[in-house]
C-alpha positions in Angstrom: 58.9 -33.2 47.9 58.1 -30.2 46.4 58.2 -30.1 42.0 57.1 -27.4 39.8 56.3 -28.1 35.8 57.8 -25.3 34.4 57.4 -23.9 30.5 58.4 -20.9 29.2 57.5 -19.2 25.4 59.9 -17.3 23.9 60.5 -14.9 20.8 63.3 -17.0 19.3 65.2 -19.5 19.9 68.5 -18.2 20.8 69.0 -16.7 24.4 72.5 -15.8 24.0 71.7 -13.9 20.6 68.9 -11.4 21.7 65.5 -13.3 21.8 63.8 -12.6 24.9 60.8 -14.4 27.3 57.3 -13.8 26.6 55.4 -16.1 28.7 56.2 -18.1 32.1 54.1 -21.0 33.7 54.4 -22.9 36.8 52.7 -25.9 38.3 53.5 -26.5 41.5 53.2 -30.7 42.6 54.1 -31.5 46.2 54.0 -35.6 46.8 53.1 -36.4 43.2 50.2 -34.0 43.5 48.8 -30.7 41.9 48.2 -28.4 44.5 46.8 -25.5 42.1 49.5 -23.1 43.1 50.6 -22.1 39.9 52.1 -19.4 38.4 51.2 -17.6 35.0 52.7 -14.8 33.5 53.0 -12.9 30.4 56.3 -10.9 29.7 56.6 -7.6 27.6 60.1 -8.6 25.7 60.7 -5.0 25.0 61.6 -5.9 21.2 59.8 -7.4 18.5 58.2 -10.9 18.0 59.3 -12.4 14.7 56.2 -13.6 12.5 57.7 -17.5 13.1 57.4 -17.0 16.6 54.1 -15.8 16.3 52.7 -19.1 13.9 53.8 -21.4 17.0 52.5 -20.0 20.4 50.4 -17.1 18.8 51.7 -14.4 21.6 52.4 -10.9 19.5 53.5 -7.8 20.9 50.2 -6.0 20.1 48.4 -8.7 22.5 51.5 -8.2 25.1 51.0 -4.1 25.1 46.7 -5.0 25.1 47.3 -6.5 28.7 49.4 -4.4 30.0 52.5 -7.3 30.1 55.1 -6.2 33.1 59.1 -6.6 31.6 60.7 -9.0 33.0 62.8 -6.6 35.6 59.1 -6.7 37.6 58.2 -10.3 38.1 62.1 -11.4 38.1 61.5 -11.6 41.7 58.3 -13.4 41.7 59.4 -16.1 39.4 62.3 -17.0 41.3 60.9 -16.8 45.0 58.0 -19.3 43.4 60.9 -21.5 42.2 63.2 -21.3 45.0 64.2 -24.7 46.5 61.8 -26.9 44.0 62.8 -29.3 41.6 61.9 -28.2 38.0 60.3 -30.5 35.8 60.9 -29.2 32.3 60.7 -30.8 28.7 63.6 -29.9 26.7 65.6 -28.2 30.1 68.4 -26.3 28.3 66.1 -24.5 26.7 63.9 -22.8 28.7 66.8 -23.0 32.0 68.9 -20.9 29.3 66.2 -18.0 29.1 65.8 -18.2 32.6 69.6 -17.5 33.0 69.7 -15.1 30.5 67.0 -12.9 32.3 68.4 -13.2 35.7 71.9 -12.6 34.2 70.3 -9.2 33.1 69.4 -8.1 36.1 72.0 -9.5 38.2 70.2 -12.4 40.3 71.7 -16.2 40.3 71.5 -18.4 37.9 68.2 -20.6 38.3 70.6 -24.0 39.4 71.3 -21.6 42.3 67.9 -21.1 43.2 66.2 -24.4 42.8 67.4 -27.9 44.2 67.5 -29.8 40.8 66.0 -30.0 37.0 64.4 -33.0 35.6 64.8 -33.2 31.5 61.9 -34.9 30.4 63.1 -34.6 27.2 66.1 -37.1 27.9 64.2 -39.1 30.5 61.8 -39.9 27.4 64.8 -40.6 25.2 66.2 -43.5 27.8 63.4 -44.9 27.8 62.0 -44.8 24.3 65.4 -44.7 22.3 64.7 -43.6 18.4 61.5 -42.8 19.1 59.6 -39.4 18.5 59.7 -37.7 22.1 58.0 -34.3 21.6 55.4 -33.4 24.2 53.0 -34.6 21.7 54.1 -37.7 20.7 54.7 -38.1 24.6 50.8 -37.5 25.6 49.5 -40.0 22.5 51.9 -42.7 23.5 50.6 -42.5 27.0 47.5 -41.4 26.0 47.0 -38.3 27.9 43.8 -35.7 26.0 46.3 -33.2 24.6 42.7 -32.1 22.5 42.7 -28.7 23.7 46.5 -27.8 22.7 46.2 -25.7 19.7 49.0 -23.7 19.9 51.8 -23.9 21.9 50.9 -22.0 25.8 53.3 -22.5 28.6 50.6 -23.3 30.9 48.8 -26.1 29.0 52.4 -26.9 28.2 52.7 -27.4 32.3 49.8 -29.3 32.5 50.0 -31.7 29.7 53.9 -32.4 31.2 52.3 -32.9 34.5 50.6 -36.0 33.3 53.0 -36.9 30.8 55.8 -37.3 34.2 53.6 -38.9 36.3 52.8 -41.5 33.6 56.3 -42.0 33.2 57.3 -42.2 37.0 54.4 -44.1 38.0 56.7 -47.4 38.2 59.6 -45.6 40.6 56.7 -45.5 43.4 55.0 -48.1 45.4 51.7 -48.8 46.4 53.1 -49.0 50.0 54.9 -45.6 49.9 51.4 -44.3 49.4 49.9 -46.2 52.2 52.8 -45.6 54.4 52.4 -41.7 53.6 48.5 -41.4 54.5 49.0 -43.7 57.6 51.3 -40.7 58.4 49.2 -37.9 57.4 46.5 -39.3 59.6 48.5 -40.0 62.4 50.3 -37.3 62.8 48.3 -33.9 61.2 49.8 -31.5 63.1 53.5 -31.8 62.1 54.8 -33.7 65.7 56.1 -36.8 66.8 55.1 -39.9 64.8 53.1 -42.6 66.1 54.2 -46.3 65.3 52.0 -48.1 63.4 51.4 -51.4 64.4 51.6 -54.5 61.6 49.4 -57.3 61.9 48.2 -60.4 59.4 46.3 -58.4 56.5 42.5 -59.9 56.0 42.0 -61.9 52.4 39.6 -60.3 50.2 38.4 -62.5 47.0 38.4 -60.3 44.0 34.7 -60.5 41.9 35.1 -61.1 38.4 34.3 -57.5 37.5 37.6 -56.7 39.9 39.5 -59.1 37.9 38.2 -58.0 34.7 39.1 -54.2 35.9 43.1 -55.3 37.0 43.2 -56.8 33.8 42.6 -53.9 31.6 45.0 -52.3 34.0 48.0 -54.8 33.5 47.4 -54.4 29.7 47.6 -50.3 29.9 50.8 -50.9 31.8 51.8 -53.1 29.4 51.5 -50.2 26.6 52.7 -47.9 28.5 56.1 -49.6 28.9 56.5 -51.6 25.8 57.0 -55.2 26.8 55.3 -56.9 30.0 54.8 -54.7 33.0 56.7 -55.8 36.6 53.9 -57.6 37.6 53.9 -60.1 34.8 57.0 -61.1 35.4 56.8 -61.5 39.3 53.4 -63.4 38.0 55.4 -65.7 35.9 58.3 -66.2 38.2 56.3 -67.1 41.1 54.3 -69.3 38.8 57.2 -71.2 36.7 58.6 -71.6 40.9 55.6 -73.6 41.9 55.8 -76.2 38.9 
């Protein structure tokens, strides 16, 4: 499964009303991990950067002409071969999707639901989950405590980053502890790409946790617990098993 964070910085926010993209970022994830193929670029809008624009992500045209900036007509292609056939994981989707459309629409290349597989909305997955709640990327990061210390402005790579964590926190629940030994068992198995071999089940030793162990899945259970807002999944299996056996 192949994902890429994507965050984009603008010069407004309208993309139907003339602002244009400044900035791209990319961060590609296959199987729930950063691979380090990412893509960073910085866009020459080929019109002005209003002074508001400037106070959140810091980009000016002056910096943009400094290093050389490509318009977007030269890395149009780039971006949306890196793209093609990923799911996009992007905070507040409409948004940067919209410029992305725009920019293609420009030039005459498909729109970027064409080119991808699907888009992820962080923005509403963090809105099921914690209605009424502030849901920025940075009330995101300090409810799940991930170090957002080194975002001062706004920078769609950091951006990417900081999401990266912020999704995987968030998702952590949806996968297994088997899924993950059942995919290494494969990789192992089989490196090269061919048939599968069958692995064989048999009766699983018993190993007696130490106190330090116990002490260790405790603080876990209790970060979970945080994390979700009420008593994690294994609480409850705890509980029911227990209240069973009375």
């Amino acid at each position: 499964m192949r994902q890429i964070i994507l965050d984009t910085e603008t010069t407004g926010l309208s993309a139907n009303n003339g602002d244009r993209l400044i900035e791209f970022a990319g961060v590609e994830m296959i199987d729930r991990r950063l691979t380090g193929n990412n893509l960073h670029l910085y866009v020459n809008p080929e019109r002005d950067i209003p002074d508001e624009a400037v106070a959140v992500h810091g980009i000016t045209l002056e910096k943009l002409k400094a290093m050389n900036a490509p318009v977007f007509a030269k890395v149009a292609q780039q971006i949306a071969d890196y793209i093609r056939g990923a799911e996009l994981i992007i905070h507040n989707a409409s948004f940067d999707e919209g410029f992305l459309d725009m920019e293609f629409s420009r030039l005459g290349m498909p729109t970027t639901r064409t080119i991808t597989i699907d888009i992820t909305d962080t923005l509403k997955m963090a809105r099921d989950r914690y209605p009424g709640q502030k849901n920025s990327l940075d009330a995101l990061c300090t409810r799940l405590e991930v170090d957002r210390s080194k975002r001062v402005l706004h920078g769609a790579l950091i951006d990417c980053e900081l999401l990266s964590e912020v999704y995987l926190a968030m998702t952590r629940s949806q996968f297994s502890l088997v899924d993950e030994l059942m995919d290494t068992a494969n990789t192992s198995n089989n490196p090269a790409g061919g048939s599968q071999y069958q692995i064989k089940h048999s009766a699983l030793p018993i190993v007696t946790p130490s106190s330090e162990e116990l002490e260790e899945h405790e603080a876990y259970l209790q970060a979970l617990d945080k994390i979700v807002g009420a008593p994690c999944v294994w609480r409850q299996w705890q509980q029911d098993t227990e209240d069973k056996s009375v």
